[in-house]
PyMOL commands that place a pseudoatom at each C-alpha (Angstrom):
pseudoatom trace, name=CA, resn=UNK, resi=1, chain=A, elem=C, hetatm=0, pos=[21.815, 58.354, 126.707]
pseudoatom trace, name=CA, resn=UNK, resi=2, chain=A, elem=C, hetatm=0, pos=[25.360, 57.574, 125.831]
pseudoatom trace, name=CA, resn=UNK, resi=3, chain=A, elem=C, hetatm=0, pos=[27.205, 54.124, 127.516]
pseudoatom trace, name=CA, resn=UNK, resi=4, chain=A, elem=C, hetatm=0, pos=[30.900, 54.619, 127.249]
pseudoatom trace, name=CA, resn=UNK, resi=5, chain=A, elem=C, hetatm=0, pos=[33.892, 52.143, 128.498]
pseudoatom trace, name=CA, resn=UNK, resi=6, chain=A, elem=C, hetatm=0, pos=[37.277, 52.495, 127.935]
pseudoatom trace, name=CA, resn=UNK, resi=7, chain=A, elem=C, hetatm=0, pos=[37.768, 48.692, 127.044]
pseudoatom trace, name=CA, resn=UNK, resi=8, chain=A, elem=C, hetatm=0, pos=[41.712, 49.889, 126.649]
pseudoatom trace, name=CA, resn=UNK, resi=9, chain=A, elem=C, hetatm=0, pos=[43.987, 52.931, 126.184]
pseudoatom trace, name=CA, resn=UNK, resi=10, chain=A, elem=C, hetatm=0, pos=[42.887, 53.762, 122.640]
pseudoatom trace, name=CA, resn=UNK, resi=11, chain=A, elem=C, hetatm=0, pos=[40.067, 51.761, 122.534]
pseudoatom trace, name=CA, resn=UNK, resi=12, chain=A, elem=C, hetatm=0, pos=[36.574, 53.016, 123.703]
pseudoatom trace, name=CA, resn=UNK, resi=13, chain=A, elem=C, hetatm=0, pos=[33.142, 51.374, 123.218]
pseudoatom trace, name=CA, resn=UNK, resi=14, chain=A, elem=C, hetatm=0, pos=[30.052, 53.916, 122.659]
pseudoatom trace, name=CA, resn=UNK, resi=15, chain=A, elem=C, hetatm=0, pos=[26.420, 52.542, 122.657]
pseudoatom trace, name=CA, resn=UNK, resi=16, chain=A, elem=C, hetatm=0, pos=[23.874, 54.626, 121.828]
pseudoatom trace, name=CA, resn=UNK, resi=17, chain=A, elem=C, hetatm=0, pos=[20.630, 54.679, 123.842]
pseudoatom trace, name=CA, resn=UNK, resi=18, chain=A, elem=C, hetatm=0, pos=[18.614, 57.555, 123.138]
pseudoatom trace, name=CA, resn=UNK, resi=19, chain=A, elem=C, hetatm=0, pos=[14.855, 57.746, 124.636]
pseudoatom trace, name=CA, resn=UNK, resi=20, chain=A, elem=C, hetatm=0, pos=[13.540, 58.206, 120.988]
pseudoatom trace, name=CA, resn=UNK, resi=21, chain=A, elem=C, hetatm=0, pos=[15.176, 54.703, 119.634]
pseudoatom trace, name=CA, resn=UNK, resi=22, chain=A, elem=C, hetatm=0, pos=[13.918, 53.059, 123.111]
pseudoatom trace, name=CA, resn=UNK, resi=23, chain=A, elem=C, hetatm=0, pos=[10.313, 54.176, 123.176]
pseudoatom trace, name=CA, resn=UNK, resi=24, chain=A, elem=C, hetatm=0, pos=[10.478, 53.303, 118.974]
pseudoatom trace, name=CA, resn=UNK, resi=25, chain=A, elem=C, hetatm=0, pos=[12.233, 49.496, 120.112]
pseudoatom trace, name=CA, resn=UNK, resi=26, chain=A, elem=C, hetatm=0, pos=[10.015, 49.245, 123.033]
pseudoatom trace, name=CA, resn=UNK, resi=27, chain=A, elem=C, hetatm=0, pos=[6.711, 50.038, 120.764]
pseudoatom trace, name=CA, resn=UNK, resi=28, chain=A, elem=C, hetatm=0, pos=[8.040, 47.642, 117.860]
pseudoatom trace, name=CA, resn=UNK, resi=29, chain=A, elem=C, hetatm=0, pos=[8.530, 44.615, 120.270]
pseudoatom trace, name=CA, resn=UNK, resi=30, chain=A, elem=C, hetatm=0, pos=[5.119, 45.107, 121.780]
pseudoatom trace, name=CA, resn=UNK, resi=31, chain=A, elem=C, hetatm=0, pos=[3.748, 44.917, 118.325]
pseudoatom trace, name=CA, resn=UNK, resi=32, chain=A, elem=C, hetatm=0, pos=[6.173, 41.939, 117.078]
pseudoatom trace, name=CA, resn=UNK, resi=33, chain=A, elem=C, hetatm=0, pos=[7.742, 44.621, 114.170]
pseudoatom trace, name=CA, resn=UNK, resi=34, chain=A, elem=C, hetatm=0, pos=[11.544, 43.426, 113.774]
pseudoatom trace, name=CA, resn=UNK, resi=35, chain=A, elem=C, hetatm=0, pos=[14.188, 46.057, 114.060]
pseudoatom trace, name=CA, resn=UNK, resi=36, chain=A, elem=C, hetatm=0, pos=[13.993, 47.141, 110.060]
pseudoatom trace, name=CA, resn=UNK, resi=37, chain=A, elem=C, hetatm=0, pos=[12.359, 50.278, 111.566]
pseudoatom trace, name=CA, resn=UNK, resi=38, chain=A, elem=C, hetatm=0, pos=[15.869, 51.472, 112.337]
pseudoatom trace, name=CA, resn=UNK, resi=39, chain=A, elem=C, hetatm=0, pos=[17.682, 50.984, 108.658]
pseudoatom trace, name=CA, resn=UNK, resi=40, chain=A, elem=C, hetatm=0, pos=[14.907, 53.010, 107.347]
pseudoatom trace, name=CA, resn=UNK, resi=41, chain=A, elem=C, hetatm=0, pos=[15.303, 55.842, 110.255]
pseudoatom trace, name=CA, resn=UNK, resi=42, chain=A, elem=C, hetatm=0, pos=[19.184, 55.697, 109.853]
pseudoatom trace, name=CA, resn=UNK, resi=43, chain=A, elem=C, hetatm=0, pos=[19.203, 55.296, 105.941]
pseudoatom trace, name=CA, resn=UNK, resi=44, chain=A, elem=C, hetatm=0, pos=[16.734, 58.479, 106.487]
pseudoatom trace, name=CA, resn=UNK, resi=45, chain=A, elem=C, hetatm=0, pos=[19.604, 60.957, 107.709]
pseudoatom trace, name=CA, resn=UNK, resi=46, chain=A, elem=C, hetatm=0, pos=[17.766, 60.510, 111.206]
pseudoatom trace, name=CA, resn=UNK, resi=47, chain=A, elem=C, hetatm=0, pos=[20.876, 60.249, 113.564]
pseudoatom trace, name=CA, resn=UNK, resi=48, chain=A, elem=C, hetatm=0, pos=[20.976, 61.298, 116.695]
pseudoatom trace, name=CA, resn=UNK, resi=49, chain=A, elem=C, hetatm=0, pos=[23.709, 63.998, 117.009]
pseudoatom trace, name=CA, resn=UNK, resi=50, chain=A, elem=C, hetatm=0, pos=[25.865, 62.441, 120.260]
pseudoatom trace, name=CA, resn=UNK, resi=51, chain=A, elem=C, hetatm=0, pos=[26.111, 59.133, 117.716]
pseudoatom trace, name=CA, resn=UNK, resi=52, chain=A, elem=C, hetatm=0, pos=[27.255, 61.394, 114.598]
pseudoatom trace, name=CA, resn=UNK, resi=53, chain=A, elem=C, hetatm=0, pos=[29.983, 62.952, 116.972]
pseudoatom trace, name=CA, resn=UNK, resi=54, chain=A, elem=C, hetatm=0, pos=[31.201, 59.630, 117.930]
pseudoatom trace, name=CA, resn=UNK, resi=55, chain=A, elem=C, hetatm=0, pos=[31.519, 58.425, 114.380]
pseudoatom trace, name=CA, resn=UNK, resi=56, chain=A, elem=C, hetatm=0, pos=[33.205, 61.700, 113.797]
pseudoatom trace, name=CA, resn=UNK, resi=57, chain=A, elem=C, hetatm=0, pos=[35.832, 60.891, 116.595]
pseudoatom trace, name=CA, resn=UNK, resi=58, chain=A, elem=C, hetatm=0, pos=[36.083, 57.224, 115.808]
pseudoatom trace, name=CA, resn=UNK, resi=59, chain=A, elem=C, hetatm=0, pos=[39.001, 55.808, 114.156]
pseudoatom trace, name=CA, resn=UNK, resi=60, chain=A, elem=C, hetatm=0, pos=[36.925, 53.154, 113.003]
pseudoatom trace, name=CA, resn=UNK, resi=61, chain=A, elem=C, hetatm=0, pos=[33.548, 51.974, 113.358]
pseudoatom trace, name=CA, resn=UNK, resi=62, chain=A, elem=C, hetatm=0, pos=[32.525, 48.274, 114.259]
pseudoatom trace, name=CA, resn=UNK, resi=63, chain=A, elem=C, hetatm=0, pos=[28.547, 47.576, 114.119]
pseudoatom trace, name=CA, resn=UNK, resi=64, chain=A, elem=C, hetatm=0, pos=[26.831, 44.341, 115.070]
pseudoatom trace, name=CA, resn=UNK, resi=65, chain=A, elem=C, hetatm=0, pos=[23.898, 44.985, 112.965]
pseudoatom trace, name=CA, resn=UNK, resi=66, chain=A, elem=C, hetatm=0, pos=[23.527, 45.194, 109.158]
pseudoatom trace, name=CA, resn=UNK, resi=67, chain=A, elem=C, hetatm=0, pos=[21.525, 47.570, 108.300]
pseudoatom trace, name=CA, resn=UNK, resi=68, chain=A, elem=C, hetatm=0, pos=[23.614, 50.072, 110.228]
pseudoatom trace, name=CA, resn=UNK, resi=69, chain=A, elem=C, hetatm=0, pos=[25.673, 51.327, 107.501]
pseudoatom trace, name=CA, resn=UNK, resi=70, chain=A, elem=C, hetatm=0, pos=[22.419, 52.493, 105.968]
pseudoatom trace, name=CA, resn=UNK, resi=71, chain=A, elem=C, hetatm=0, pos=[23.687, 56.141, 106.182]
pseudoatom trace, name=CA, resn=UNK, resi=72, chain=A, elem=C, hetatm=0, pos=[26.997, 57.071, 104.949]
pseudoatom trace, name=CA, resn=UNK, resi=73, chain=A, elem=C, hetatm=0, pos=[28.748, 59.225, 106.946]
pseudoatom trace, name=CA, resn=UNK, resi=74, chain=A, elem=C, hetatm=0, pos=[32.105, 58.919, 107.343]
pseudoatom trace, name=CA, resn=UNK, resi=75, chain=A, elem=C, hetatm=0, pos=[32.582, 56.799, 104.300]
pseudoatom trace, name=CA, resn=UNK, resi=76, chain=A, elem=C, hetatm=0, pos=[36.748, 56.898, 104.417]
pseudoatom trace, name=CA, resn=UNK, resi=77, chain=A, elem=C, hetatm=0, pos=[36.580, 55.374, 107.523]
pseudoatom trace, name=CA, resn=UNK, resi=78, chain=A, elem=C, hetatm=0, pos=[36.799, 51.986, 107.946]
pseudoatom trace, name=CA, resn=UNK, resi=79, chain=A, elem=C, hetatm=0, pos=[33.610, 50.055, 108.607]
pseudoatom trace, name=CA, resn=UNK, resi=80, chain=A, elem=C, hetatm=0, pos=[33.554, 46.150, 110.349]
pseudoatom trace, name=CA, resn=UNK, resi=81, chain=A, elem=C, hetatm=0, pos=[30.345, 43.904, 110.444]
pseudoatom trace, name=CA, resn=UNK, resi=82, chain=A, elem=C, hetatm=0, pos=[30.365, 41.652, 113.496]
pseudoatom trace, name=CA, resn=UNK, resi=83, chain=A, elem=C, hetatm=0, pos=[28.083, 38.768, 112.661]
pseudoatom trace, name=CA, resn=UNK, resi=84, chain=A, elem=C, hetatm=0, pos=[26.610, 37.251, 115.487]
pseudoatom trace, name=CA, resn=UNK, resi=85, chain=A, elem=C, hetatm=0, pos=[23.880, 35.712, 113.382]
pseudoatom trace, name=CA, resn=UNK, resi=86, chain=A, elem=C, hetatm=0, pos=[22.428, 35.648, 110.006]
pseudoatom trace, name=CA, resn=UNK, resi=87, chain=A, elem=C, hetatm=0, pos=[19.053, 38.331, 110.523]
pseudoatom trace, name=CA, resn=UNK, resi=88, chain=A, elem=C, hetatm=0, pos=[17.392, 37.180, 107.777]
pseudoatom trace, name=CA, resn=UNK, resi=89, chain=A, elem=C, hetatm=0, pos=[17.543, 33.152, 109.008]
pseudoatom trace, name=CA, resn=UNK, resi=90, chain=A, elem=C, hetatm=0, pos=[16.371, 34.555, 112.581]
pseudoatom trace, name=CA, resn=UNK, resi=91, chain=A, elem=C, hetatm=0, pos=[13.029, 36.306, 110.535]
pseudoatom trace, name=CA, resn=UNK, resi=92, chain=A, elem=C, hetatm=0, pos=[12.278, 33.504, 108.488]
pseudoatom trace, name=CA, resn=UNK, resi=93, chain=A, elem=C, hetatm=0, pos=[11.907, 31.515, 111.955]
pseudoatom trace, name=CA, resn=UNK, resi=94, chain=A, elem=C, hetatm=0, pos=[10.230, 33.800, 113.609]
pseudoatom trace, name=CA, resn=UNK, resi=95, chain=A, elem=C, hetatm=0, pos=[6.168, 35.402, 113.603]
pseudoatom trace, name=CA, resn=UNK, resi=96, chain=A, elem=C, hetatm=0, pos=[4.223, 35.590, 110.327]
pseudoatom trace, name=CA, resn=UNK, resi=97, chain=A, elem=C, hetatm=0, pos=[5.382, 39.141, 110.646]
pseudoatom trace, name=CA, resn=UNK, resi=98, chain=A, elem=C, hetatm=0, pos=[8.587, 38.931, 111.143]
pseudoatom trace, name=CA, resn=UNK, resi=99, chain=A, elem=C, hetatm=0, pos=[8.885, 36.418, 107.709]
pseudoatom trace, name=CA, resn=UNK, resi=100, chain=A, elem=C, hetatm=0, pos=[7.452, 39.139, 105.451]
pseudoatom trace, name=CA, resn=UNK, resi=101, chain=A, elem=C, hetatm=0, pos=[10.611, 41.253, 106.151]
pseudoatom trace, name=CA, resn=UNK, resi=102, chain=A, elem=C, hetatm=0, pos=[13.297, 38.176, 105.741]
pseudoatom trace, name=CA, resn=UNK, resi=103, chain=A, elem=C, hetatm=0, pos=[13.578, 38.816, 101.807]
pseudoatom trace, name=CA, resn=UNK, resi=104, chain=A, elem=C, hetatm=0, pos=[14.210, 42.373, 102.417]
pseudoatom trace, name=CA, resn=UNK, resi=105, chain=A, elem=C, hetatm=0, pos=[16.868, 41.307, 105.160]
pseudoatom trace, name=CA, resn=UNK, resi=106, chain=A, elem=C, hetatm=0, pos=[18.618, 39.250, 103.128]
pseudoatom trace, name=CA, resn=UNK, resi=107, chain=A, elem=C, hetatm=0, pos=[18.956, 41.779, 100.372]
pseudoatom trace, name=CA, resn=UNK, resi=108, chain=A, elem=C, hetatm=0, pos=[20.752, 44.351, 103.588]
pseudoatom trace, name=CA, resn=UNK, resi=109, chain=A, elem=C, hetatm=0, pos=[22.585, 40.972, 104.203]
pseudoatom trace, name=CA, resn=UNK, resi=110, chain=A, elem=C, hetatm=0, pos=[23.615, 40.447, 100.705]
pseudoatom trace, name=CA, resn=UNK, resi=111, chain=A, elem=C, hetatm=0, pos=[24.728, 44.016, 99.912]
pseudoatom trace, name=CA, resn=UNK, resi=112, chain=A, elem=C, hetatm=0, pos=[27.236, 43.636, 103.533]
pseudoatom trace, name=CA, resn=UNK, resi=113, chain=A, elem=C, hetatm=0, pos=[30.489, 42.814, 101.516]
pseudoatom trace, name=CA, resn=UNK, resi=114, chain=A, elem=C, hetatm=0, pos=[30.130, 46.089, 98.761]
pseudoatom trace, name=CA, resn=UNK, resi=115, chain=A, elem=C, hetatm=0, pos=[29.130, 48.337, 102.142]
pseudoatom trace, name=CA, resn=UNK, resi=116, chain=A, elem=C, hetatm=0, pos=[31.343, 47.324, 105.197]
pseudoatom trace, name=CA, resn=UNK, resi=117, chain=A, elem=C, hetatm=0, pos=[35.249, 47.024, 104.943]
pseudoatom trace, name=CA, resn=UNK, resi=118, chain=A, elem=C, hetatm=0, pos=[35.121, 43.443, 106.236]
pseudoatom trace, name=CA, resn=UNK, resi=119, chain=A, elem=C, hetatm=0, pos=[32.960, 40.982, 108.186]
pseudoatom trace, name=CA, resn=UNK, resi=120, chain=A, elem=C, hetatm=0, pos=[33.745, 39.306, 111.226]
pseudoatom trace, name=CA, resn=UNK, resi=121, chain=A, elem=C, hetatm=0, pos=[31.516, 36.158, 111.331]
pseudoatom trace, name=CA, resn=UNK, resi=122, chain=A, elem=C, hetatm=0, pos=[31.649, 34.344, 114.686]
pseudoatom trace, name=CA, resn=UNK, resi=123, chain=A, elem=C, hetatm=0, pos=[29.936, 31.591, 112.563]
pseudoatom trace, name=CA, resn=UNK, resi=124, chain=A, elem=C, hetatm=0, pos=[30.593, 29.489, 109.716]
pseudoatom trace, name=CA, resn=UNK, resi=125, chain=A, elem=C, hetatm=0, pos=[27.171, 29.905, 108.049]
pseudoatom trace, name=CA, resn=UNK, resi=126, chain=A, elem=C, hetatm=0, pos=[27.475, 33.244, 108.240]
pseudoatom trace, name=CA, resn=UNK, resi=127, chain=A, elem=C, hetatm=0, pos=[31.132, 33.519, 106.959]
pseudoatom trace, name=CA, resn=UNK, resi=128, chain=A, elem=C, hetatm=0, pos=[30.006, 31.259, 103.930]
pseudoatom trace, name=CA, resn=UNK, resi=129, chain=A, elem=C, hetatm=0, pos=[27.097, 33.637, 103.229]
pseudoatom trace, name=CA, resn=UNK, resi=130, chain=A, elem=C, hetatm=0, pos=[29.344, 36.686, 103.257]
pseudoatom trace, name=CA, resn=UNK, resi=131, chain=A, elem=C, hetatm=0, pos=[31.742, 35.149, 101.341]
pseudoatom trace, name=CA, resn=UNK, resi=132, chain=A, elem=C, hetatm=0, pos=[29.266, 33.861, 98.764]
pseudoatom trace, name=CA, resn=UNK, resi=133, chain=A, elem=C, hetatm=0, pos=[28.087, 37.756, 98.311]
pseudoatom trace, name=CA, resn=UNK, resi=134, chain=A, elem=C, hetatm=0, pos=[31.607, 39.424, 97.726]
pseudoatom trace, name=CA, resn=UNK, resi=135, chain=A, elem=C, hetatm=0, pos=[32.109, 39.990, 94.190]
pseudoatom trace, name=CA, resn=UNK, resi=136, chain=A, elem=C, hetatm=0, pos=[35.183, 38.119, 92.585]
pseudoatom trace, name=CA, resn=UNK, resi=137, chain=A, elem=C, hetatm=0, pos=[38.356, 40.665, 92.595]
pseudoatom trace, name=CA, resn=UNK, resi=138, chain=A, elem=C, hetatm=0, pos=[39.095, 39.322, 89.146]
for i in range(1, 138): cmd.bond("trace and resi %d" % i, "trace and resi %d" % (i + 1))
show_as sticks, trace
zoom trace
């Protein structure tokens, strides 16, 4: 299932809600597995077609996520990181389970500045983090 809003004119909002990501997120939750499940799916070439079309259509592309520019399509398009939060601070707090992934998430985190056109932090500790990752123009 597709939510889409017209937030203005040319500007349109598309999330993605297929049954097969739900029942996945649904079955990871119950069993306290952290959302990595989708890089690997998406970094896979599993994406679900009405979300390919979109990015097709899309002038550019704005992801809350990291590990959502795992796959590569459209690569001339721009590509914006909104950081909410740092994901690999929120694993290392979390369930014994959920800290054995925080390494890896840090290393999606890390790579953010060489795989997104620009971050939007909507905190200073993540800004700093980003910032410390982006190699020196020089």
């Amino acid at each position: 299932m597709v939510l889409e809003s017209a937030l203005e004119p040319r500007l349109r909002e598309s999330i993605h809600l297929g049954l097969t990501f739900g029942m996945l997120q649904t079955l990871a939750r119950r069993f306290d597995y952290p959302r990595v499940w989708q890089h690997h799916m998406l970094a896979g070439g599993m994406i679900p077609k009405q979300l390919k079309q979109a990015l097709r259509e899309a002038d550019i592309v704005m992801a809350d996520l990291p590990y959502v520019r795992a796959f590569r399509p459209m690569a001339e398009k721009p590509w914006y990181l909104v950081s909410h939060n740092l994901e690999h601070k929120l694993l290392e707090q979390g369930s014994a389970r959920q800290r054995r992934f925080a390494a890896w998430m840090r290393g999606v985190e890390g790579a953010v500045p060489h795989t997104y056109t620009d971050v939007l932090s909507c905190a200073e500790e993540d800004q700093t983090f980003f910032r410390a990752m982006t190699p020196d123009p020089s």
